[in-house]
Each structure stands twice: as C-alpha cells, then as structure tokens.
VOVO-906860 format. One record per residue (C-alpha): x, z, y; residue number from 1. Coordinates in nm, 3 decimals. Example, Ala and Ser with C-alpha at 12.3 -4.5 7.8 and 13.67 -1.06 7.14 Angstrom:
<marmis>
((1.230,0.780,-0.450),1),
((1.367,0.714,-0.106),2),
</marmis>
This chain:
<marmis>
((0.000,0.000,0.000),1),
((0.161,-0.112,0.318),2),
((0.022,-0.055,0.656),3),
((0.018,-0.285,0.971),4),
((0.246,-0.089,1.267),5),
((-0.006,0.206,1.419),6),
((-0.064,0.205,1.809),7),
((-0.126,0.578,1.735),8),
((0.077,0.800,1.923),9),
((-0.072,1.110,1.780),10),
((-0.064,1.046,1.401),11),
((-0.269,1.297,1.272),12),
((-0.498,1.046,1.118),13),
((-0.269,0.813,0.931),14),
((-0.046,1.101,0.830),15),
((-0.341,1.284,0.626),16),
((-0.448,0.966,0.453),17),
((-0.455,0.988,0.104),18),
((-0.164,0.922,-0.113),19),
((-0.108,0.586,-0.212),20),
((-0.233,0.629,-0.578),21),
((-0.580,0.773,-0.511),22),
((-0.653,0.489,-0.255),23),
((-0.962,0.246,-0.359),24),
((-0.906,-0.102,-0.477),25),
((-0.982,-0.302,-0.118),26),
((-1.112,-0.619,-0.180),27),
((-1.195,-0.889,0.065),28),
((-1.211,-1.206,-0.194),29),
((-1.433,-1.105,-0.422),30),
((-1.607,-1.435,-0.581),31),
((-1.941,-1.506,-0.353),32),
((-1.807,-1.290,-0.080),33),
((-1.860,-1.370,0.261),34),
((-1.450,-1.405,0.272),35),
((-1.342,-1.134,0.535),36),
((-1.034,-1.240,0.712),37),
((-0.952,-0.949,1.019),38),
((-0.634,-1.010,1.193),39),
((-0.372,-0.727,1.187),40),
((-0.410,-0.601,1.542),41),
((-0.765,-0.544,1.599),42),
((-0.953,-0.317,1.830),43),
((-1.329,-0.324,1.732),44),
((-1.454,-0.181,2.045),45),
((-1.324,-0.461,2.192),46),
((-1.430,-0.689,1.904),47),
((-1.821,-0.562,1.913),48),
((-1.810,-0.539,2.309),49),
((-1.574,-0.760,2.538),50),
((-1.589,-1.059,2.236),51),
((-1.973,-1.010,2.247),52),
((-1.993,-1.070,2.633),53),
((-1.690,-1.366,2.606),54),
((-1.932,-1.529,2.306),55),
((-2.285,-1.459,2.466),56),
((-2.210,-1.400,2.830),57),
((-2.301,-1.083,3.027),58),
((-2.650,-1.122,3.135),59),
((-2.812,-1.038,2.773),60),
((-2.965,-0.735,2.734),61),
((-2.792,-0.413,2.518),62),
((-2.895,-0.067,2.558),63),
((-3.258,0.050,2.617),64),
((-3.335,0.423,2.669),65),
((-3.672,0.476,2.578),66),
((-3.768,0.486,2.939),67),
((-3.790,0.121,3.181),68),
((-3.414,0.166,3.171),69),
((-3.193,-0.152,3.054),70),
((-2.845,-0.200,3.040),71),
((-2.711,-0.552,3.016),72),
((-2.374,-0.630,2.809),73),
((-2.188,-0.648,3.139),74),
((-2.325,-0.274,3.261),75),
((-2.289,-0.140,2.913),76),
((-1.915,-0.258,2.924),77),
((-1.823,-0.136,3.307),78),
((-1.966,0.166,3.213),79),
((-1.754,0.192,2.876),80),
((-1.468,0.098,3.061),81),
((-1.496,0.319,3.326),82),
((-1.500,0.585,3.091),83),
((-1.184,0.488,2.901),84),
((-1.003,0.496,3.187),85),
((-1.064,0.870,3.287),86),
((-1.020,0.935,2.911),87),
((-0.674,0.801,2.970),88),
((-0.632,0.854,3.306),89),
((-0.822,1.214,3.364),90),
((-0.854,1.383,3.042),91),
((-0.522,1.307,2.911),92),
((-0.668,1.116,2.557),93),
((-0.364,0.962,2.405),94),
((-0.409,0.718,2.138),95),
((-0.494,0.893,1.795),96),
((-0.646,1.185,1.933),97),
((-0.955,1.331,1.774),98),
((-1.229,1.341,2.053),99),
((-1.552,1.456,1.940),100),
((-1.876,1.311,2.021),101),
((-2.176,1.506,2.078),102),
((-2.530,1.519,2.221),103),
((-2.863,1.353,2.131),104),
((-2.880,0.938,2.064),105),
((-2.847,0.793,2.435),106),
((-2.662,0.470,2.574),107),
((-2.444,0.774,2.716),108),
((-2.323,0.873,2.363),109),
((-2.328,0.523,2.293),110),
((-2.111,0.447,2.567),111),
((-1.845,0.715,2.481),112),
((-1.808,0.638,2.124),113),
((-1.713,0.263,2.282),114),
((-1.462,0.387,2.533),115),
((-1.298,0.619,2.239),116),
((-1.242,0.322,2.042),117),
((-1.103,0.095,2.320),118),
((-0.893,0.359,2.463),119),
((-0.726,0.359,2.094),120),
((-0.836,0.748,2.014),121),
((-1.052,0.854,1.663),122),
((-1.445,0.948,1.762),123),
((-1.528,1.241,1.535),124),
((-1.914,1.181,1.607),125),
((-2.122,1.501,1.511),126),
((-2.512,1.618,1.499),127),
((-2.667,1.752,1.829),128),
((-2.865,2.001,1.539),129),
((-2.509,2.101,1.398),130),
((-2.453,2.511,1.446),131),
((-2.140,2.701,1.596),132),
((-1.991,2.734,1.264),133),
((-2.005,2.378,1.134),134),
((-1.871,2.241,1.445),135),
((-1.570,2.458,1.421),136),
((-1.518,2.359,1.053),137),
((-1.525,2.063,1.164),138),
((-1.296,2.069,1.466),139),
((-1.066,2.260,1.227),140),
((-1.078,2.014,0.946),141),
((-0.970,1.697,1.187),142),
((-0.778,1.922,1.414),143),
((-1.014,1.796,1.756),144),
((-0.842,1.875,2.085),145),
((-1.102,1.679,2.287),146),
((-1.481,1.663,2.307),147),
((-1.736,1.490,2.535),148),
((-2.058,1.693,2.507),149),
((-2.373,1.591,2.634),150),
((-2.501,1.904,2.894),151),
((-2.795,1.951,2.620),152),
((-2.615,2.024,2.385),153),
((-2.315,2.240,2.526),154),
((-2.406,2.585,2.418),155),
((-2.330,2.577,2.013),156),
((-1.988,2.361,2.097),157),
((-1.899,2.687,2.304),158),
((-2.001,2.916,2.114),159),
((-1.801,2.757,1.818),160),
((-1.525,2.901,1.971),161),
((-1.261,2.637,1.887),162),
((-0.929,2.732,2.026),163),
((-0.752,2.471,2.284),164),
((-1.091,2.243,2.295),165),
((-1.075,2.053,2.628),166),
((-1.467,2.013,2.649),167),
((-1.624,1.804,2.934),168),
((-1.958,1.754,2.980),169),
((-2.162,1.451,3.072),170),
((-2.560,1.438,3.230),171),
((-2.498,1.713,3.452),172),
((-2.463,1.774,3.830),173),
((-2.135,1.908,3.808),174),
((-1.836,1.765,4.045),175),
((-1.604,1.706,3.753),176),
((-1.913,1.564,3.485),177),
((-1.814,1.269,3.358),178),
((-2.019,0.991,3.475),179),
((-1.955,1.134,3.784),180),
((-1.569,1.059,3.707),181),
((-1.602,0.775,3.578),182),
((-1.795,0.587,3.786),183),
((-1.467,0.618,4.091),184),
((-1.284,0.394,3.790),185),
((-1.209,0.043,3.779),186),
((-1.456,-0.149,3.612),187),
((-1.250,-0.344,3.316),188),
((-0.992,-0.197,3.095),189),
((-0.776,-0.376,2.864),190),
((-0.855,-0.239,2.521),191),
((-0.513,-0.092,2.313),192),
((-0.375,-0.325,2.062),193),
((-0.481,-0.096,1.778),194),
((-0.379,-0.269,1.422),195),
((-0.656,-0.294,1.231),196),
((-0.582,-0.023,0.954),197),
((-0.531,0.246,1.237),198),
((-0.836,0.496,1.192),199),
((-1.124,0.443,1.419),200),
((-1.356,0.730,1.320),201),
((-1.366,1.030,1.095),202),
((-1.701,1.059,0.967),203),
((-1.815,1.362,0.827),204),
((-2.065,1.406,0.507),205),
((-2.393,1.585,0.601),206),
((-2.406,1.894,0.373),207),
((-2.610,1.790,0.095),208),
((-2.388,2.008,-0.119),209),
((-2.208,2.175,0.149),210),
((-1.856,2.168,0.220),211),
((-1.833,1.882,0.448),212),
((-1.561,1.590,0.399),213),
((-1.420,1.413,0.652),214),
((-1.399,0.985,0.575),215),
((-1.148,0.806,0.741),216),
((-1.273,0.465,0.885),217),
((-0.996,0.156,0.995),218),
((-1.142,-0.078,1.309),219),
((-1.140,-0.316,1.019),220),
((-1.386,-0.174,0.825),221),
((-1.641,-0.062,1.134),222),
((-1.668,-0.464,1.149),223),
((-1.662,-0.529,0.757),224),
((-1.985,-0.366,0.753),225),
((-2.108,-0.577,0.995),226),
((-2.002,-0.860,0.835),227),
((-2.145,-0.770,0.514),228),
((-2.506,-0.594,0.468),229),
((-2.562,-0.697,0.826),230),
((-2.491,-1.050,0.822),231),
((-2.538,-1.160,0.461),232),
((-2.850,-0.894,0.391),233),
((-3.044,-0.804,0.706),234),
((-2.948,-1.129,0.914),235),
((-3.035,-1.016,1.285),236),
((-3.092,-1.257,1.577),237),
((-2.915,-1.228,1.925),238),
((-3.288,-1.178,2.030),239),
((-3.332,-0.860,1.818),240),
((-3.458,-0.480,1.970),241),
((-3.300,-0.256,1.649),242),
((-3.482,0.108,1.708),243),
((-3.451,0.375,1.413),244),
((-3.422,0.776,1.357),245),
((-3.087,0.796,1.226),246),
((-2.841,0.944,1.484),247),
((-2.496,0.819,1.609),248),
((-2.329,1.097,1.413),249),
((-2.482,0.955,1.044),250),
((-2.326,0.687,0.958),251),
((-2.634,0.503,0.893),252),
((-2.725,0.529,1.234),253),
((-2.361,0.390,1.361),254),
((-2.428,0.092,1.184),255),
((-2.799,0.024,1.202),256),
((-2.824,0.127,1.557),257),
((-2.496,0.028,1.771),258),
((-2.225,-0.192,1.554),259),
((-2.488,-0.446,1.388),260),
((-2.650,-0.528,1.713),261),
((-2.351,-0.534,1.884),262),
((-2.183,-0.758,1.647),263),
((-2.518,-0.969,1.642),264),
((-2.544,-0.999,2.058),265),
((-2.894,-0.836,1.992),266),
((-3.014,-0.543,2.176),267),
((-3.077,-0.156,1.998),268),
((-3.284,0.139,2.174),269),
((-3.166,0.494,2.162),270),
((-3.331,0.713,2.263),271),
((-3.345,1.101,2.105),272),
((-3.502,1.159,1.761),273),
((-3.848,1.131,1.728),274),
((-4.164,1.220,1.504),275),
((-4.358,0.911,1.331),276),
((-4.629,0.891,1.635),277),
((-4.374,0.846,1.893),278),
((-4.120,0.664,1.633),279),
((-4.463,0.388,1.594),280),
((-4.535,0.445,1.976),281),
((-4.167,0.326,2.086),282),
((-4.219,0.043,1.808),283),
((-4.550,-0.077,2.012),284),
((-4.448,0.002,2.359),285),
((-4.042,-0.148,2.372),286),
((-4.172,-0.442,2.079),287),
((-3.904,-0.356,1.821),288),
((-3.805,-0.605,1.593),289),
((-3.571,-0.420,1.360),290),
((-3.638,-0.092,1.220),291),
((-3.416,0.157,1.077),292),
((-3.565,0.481,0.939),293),
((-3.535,0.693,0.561),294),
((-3.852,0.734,0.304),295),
((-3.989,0.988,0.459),296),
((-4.080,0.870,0.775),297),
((-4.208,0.544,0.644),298),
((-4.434,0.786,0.423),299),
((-4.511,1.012,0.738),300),
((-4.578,0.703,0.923),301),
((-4.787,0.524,0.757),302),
((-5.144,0.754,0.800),303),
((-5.101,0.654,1.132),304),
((-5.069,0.288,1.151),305),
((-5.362,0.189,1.228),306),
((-5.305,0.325,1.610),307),
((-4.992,0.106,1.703),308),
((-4.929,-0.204,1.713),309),
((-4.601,-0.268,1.493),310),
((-4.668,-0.680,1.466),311),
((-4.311,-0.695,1.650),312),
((-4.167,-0.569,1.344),313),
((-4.013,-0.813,1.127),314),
((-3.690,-0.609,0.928),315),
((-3.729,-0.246,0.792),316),
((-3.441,-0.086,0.620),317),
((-3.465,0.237,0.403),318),
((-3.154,0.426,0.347),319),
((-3.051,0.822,0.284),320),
((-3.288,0.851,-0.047),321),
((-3.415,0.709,-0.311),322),
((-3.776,0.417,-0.181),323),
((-4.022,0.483,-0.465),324),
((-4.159,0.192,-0.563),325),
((-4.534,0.293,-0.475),326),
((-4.429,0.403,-0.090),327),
((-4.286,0.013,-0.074),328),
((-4.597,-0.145,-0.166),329),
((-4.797,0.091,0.022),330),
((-4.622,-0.035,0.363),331),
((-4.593,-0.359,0.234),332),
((-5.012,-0.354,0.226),333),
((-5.020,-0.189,0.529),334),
((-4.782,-0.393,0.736),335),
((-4.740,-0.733,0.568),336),
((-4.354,-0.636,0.534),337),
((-4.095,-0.595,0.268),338),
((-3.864,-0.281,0.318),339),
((-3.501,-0.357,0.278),340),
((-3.445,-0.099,0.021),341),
((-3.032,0.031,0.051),342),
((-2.786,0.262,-0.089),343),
((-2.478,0.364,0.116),344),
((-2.208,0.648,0.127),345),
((-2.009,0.782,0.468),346),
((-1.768,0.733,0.177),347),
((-1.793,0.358,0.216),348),
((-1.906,0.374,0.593),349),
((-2.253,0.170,0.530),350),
((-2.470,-0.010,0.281),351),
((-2.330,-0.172,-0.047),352),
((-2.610,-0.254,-0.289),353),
((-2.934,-0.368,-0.107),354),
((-3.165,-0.728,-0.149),355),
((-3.392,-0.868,0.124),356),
((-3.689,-1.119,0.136),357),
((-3.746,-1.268,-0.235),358),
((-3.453,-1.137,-0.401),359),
((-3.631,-0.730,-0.312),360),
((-3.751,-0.622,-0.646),361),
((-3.964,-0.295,-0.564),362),
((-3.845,-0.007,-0.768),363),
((-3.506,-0.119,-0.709),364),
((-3.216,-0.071,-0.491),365),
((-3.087,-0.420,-0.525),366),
((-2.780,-0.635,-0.571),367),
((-2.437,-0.578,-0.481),368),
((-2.379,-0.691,-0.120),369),
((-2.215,-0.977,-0.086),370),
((-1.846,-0.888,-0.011),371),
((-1.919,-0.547,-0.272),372),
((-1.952,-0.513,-0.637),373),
((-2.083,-0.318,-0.838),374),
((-2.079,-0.141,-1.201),375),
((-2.244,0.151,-1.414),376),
((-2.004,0.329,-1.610),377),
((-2.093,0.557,-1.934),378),
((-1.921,0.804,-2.020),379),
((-1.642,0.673,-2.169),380),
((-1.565,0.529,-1.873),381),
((-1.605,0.166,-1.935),382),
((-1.865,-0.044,-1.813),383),
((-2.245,0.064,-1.984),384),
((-2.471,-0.191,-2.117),385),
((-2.732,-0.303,-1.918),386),
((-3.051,-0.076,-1.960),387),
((-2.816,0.215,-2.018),388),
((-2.771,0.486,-1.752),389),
((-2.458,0.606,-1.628),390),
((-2.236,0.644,-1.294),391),
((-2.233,0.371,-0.999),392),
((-1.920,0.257,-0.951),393),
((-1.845,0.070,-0.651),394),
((-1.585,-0.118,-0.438),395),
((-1.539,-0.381,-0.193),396),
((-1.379,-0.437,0.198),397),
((-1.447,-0.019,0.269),398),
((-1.397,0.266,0.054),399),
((-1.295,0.648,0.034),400),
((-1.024,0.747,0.224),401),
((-1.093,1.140,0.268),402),
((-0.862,1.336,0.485),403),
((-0.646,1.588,0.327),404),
((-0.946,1.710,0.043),405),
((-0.846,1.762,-0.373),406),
((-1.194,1.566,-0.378),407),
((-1.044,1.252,-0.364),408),
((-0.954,1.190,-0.684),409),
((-1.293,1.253,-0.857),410),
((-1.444,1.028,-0.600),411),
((-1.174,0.719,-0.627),412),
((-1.079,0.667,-1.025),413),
((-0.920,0.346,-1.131),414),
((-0.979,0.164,-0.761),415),
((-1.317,0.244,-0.806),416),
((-1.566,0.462,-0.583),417),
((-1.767,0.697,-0.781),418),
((-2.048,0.758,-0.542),419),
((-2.221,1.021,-0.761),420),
((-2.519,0.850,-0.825),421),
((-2.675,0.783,-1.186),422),
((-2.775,0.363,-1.201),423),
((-2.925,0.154,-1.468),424),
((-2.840,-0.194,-1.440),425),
((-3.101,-0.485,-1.492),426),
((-3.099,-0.723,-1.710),427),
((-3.099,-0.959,-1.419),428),
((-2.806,-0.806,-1.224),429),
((-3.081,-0.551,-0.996),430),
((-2.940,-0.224,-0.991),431),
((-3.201,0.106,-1.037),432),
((-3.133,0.418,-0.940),433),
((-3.208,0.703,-1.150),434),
((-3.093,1.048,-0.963),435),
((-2.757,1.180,-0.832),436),
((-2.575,1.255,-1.134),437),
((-2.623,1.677,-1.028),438),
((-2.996,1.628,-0.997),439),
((-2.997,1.495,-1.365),440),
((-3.184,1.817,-1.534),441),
((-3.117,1.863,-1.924),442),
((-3.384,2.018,-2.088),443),
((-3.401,2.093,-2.461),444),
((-3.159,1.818,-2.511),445),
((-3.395,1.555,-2.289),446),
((-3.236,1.412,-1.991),447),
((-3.487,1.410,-1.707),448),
((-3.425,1.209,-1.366),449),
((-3.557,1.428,-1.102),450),
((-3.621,1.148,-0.854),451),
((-3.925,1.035,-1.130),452),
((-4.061,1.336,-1.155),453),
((-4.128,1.363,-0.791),454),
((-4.229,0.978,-0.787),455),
((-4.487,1.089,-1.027),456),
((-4.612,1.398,-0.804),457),
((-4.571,1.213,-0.507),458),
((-4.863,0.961,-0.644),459),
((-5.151,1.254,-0.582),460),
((-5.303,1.238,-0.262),461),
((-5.293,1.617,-0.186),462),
((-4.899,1.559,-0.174),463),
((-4.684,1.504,0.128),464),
((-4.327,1.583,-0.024),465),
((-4.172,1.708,-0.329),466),
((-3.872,1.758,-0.449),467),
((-3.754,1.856,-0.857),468),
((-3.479,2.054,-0.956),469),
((-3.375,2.199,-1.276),470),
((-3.383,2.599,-1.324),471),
((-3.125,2.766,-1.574),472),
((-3.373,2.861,-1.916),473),
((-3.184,3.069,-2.178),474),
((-3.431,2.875,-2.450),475),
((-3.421,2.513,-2.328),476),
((-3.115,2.529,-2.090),477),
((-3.330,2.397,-1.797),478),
((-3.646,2.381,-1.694),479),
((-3.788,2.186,-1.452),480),
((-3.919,2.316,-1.131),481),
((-4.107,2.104,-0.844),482),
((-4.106,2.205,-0.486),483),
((-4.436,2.103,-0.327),484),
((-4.509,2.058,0.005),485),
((-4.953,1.980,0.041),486),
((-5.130,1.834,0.288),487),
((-5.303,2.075,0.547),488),
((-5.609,2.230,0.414),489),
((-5.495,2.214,0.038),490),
((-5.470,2.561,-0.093),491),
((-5.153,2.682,-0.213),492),
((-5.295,2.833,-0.563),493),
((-5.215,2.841,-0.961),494),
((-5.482,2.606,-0.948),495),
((-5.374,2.357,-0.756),496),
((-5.043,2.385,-0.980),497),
((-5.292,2.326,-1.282),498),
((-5.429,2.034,-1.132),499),
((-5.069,1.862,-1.008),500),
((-4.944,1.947,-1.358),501),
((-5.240,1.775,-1.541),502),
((-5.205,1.514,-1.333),503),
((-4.799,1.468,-1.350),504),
((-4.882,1.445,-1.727),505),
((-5.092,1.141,-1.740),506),
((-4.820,0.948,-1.503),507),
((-4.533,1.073,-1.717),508),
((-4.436,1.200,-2.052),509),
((-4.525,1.545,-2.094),510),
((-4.199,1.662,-2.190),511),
((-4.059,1.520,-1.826),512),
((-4.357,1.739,-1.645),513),
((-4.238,2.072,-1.413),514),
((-4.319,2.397,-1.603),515),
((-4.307,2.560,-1.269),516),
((-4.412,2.455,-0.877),517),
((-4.369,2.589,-0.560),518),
((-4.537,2.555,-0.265),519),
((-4.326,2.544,0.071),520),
((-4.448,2.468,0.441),521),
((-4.141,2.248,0.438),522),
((-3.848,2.102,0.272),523),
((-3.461,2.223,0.346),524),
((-3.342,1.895,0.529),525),
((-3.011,1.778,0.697),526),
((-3.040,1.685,1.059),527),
((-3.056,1.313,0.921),528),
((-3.344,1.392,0.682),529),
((-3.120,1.381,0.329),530),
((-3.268,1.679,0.087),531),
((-3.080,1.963,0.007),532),
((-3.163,2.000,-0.347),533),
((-2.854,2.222,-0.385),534),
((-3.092,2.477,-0.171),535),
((-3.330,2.460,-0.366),536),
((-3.096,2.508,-0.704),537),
((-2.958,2.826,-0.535),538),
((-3.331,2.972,-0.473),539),
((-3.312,2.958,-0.073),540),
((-3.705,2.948,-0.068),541),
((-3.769,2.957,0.302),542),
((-3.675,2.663,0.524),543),
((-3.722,2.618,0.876),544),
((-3.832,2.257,0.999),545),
((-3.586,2.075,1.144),546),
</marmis>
C-alpha cells in the first residue's frame, strides 16, 4: 500500500491509519463498474463546489433553508470561501487538523463542512442530540483541537469539558461569531492541493452497540460515492430539490443531502429535523423531487398523505434499517412510487447494494452497486450457496479504514468488509437481508431472524413499531421477546399480547412467534433513527423519545 504525498501538515490522520495488512481490497475496475479514475491530487470540496460552478455556472440554485431563503452556487461558494479563509487566517486551522462540526442541518453547517475540506483540514461532523460525554469521547478518540458550533447547540460541547478545544460559535450576535468574521474575507480561496488519499472526514458510528468507531474517509472516496449509488443507482438531474431527515453528521445524510446534489449541480434543502407532517409539508411547500428518509418515517408518514401534495416526488431512498416488503408496497399504492431500498455502512461511507426502477424487487435490498460487489459467506468462510444464509461480505472503491481500534480486523478479513449483516443471496443475483448477525436469536436449536418476526407483527393494524430480541432461557437458550409500541387508544394488556401472538402465528411458524411482549411508549433510537436493539438485550425498558 503506497500513498500519494499528504498536504497534511498535522498528520494525525494518516499516522493512525490502519496497518497495511488489515486494509480492504480497493477496487476501482471491477467488471461492469462505472470505471473510477480520481487523479492523485484531489480536493473534493473543490471538486463538488468550484468544478460544479466552472461546469454549470453560478446562477443555479444550491442551498434552501426551509424558509424563502436561496443560495445560488456562487453565494454558497463566497460564503464557503470566506469561511476558509478565517479558518486559516483567524482560527489558526492548519491542514490535517480535526475541526468538529456541530449544530442542527443548515446551509451554515453545510457551508463549514465545505470550507474544512477546501482549507485541507478533517471535518469530524457530530449529532446536535449527542450528550457531554459522547462528544468528549469523541474529541478524545480523533484528538479535535477545533470546533465550529452552531449557538444552539453550544451548551453540551462546553459542558463536555474537552481540554484545549478552541470552540467558536456561529448564528450569534457576538463580535467575534463567525459569519460575522467571515464575511470581512475575500470572497475566493484557492482550495489546498490535498492528494486524494489524504483523509477528508472521520465519521463516527452512531451507537447501535455502543462504543463508537471513528472511519477514516480519503477526498477520493467522498466522490466515489457519488459516482457510484448516486450516478449509476439514483441518477439525479441538475434540476433536482433532494430534502430528507438524515443529518450532516450520519453519513447517510452527507451523501444524500450535500455531496450527491452537489456532484449532480442539483439543489438539496436543509433545514433542522423534522416530524412526518412537516417532513410531507416541506415536500408540498419547497416541491421536492428527491427524498431521503429511513422506514420509519415512510411508515409514520404515510397515515397522513392524503393532506400534502407529494406529486413532486419522483426518487425515495430508504436506508438505516431493514424496508419490509409490505411498508414498500404500501407507499408504492399510496404514492405511485418505488422506494429505492439501500444498505450502507459509515464503514464504507454510503450505499453499496441497492436497485432502482425495474430491477427493485420488494423484499429485497438489491444488487451490488455498480463499482461494489458483493458475497455471503458461511461459516467456513467461503462463499455460501445461493438460498443459504450467512455474512455480507463486501468491497469496492471505499472501505474500512478505522482509526487506531483492535476492531479492525474482525471487520476487514481477506480484503473483504464484513459489515455484520446476515444475507441470503437470490438465485438471480438480488441480495435479502435477514438480520444483523447479533440480532440472529437461537432458540431450541432454531435460528430465528428477528427482522421477520417484527415484519410479521408489524402487519396488525394496532402496531406502530416493534422491535424482537432474543432473551437468555436456561431451557431453550433464547427466547424470543417483542417490544411493542400500539397505536393510541390500544390498551396495553395480556390481552392484547394474546391477540398479537395469535395473530404473529398465522403469518409465521409458530416456533418463530415471541413467547413474551412488551409494551413501550417508544423505542430506544439513535439521533438518526437506527434501533438500539442492544438496549433492549440489556433490559433498559424506559426510553425517552428522541
């Protein structure tokens, strides 16, 4: 493994890359692949920015706020550029340096994360939910010596305490906030002549089995992904409004919401998270054309359809969790669209199996993006036939690069990513997902995919959300256990348990029915909406909403 000649002053990054050994097997010639040829000094700020406004001029629009607000290409780049030169300038940012990145989605944040790149730095782009303690893990873990907080969301990032932070603070009426800073800069700034391997980002995992890992991401890869799912699978238009939920801190959001309509000329609204009304009210009001959102809030969306106008739609794309079949057709009736079903990883930066149009197969995740492929392994490691479970392999332009973590190795084996996940693959090359390989519960010598079980309860119309985990059993090993969240005015009884039991066991084999269900007012969620079934393993009953 030989890399091109950093522009990194501060080396942090490049010196806590993996060994050589435990690297993925990079691949950008894989038969049918889109054939990704980067140059070795490449900036992709620069790339998704000042090549955007050289390509498609200035005038088009880029950022929308939620409000009447809209920034062209030629504002959104004076205003990044005015900010990476008091990064450089002001602030003292040499190239390398961690900055972190926080505050709710707004063309501000936006903005910043553009600037960091340009100005040659590594954005370390967190949750505006995340607490005092996981920011300082955090800040610890990628040893962060700069941050650019939105005012909003100031209080936890001081409170976390983290010693020689140089915090500043944008939105507010301070002299020194700054956008007031910035905007006494010059206008255009010459991005740094990163090579493309230098690390762009360090993109934390969201806690769904909590000790976070921090990903390492090259300015090569940020476009890869473009270049991939986004140009081979979801196929945006320069004329394109992308809207979603995900925020700028979850990788799915990164992509789905700033680099693919960047890289497509097209336009993106951000604007802070949202419930379904107002997620289906911005959809009607700004005319989105390109959705991006997780299960649930297609599910929590869909009772309310019939109040919005969402014709403008024409591309929605599931990520996070598993898209039960049923939930696909169900928007599919209601909307006349086909949801672009997608698994990804922070791992591998963005989606790599996915199918859109007539190659979508409901029930399925998809086909190996072009650019990606893709294998199930059993558990003798080699490839399993198809029809058999066992673990999605994976590998392509991106992969796992974590930052000084043991982890590494069970994650990369033999060039391959292990994602985690259990797969079957079709006959005809679709790939199925089964669970994550923790969530598979073993009881009495049955294997039983969790994700089915809830598909199954999820089919009764008193039930919003569940979730199925296994419970240690001295007699059977496990047992399975669903967590139940009802629709209002359903009582929480034994008998309602009857009745979703009897009912789970007419959808599903008997043997594959929970023995026990909870009720909860809610689910325990990540600030991007994944489910913490490792919560629910450990017996943490009560969960606040998000």
């Amino acid at each position: 493994m030989e890399l091109n000649r950093s522009a990194h002053v501060d080396t942090f990054a490049r010196d806590h890359l993996p060994a050589a050994g435990q690297w993925p097997d990079l691949r950008f010639d894989l038969p049918g692949s889109p054939g990704l040829h980067y140059p070795g000094r490449l900036n992709c700020g620069a790339e998704l920015l000042d090549a955007t406004v050289e390509r498609l001029g200035p005038d088009r629009p880029a950022v929308r706020d939620g409000s009447a607000r809209v920034w062209s290409y030629g504002e959104l780049k004076a205003h990044v550029d005015r900010i990476a030169h008091t990064l450089t300038t002001d602030l003292g940012v040499v190239p390398g340096n961690r900055v972190l990145l926080r505050g709710p989605t707004t063309p501000w944040l936006a903005a910043c994360w553009l600037a960091v790149m340009k100005a040659g730095a590594v954005a370390v782009t967190v949750l505006a939910a995340q607490r005092p303690q996981e920011l300082a893990t955090v800040c610890r873990i990628a040893q962060v010596r700069h941050a650019l907080c939105d005012t909003r969301s100031a209080d936890d990032l001081i409170k976390a305490a983290v010693p020689h932070l140089l915090m500043t603070l944008y939105g507010g009426s301070a002299p020194d906030d700054l956008l007031r800073r910035a905007a006494k800069k010059p206008t255009s700034y010459a991005a740094l002549d990163t090579s493309a391997d230098d690390v762009a980002l360090i993109a934390f995992t969201s806690g769904t089995t909590g000790r976070p890992k921090g990903c390492l991401h090259f300015h090569r890869d940020v476009l890869a992904v473009a270049d991939t799912f986004s140009a081979h699978v979801l196929r945006p238009h320069p004329d394109d409004l992308f809207a979603g939920t995900p925020p700028l801190g979850f990788t799915f959001g990164l992509g789905g919401l700033l680099v693919f309509p960047l890289r497509a000329g097209a336009s993106t609204l951000l604007a802070d998270r949202c419930g379904p009304e107002q997620l289906l009210e911005r959809i009607q009001r700004h005319r989105v054309t390109v959705l991006f959102t997780a299960p649930t809030a297609y599910r929590a969306m869909l009772g309310a359809l019939g109040a919005y106008d969402v014709s403008s739609l024409r591309r929605c794309v599931s990520a996070g969790e598993h898209l039960p079949a049923g939930l696909w057709h169900d928007w599919r009736r209601a909307t006349g669209l086909r949801v672009i079903n997608g698994i990804g990883a922070t791992e591998m930066l963005h989606i790599f199996i996915s199918a859109a149009d007539g190659r979508i197969r409901p029930g399925t995740t998809g086909l190996p993006v072009p650019g990606y492929e893709a294998r199930v392994l059993g558990t003798d490691g080699r490839p399993a036939p198809d029809g058999e479970p066992g673990l999605l392999a994976v590998r392509g332009p991106t992969g796992c690069r974590y930052l000084s973590d043991d982890r590494q190795r069970a994650y990369v084996r033999d060039g391959w990513n292990l994602t985690g996940d259990t797969y079957i693959r079709d006959p005809d090359g679709h790939f199925r997902y089964v669970a994550r390989a923790d969530d598979m519960i073993i009881s009495a010598g049955c294997n039983i995919a969790g994700p089915e079980v809830e598909e199954a309860l999820l089919r009764h119309p008193d039930v919003l959300e569940a979730a199925v985990v296994g419970r240690p059993d001295e007699r059977r090993g496990q047992v399975v256990v669903a967590h139940v969240v009802l629709r209002e005015g359903v009582p929480r009884t034994d008998e309602t348990a009857l009745v979703l039991r009897e009912f789970t066991k007419k959808e599903i084999v008997p043997y594959k029915c929970p023995r026990e269900i909870v009720f909860h007012e809610a689910l325990p969620r990540t600030p991007t909406g994944k489910l913490q079934r490792f919560r629910l393993r450990a017996g943490a009953l009560q969960f606040p909403r998000d």
